[in-house]
C-alpha positions in Angstrom: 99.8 82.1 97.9 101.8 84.9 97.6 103.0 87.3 100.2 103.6 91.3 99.8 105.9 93.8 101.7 103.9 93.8 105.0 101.5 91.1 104.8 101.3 88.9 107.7 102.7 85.5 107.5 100.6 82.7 107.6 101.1 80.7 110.6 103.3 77.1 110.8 104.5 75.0 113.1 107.6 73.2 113.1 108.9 70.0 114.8 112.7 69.9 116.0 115.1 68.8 118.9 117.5 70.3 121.2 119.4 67.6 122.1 117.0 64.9 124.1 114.3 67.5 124.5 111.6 67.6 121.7 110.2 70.7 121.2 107.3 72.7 118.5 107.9 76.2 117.1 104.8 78.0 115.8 105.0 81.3 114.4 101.5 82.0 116.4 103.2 81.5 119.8 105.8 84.1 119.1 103.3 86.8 117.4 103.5 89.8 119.6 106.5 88.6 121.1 109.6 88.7 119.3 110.7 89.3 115.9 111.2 86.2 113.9 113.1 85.4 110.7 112.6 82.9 108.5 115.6 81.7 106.4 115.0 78.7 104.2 118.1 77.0 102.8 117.6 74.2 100.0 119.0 70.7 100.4 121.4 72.6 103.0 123.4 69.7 105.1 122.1 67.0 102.6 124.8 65.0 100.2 122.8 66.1 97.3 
């Protein structure tokens, strides 16, 4: 699916930690809210 200069992005939901705490980020929750950027960085912090 592609995406064009000022399409909305489809909504996701990622899983991650802060420390102990477990927590869920979904682009819906934040729509309307803040501005969110998305920055995607391939086999970052991996021994590849």
């Amino acid at each position: 699916m592609a995406l064009n200069v000022g399409d909305t992005a489809p909504d996701f939901a990622l899983r991650g930690a802060t420390g102990e705490e477990k927590m869920t980020f979904s682009l819906a929750d934040q729509r309307g809210k803040k501005n969110v950027v998305i920055a995607f960085f391939p086999a970052a912090f991996t021994p590849v």
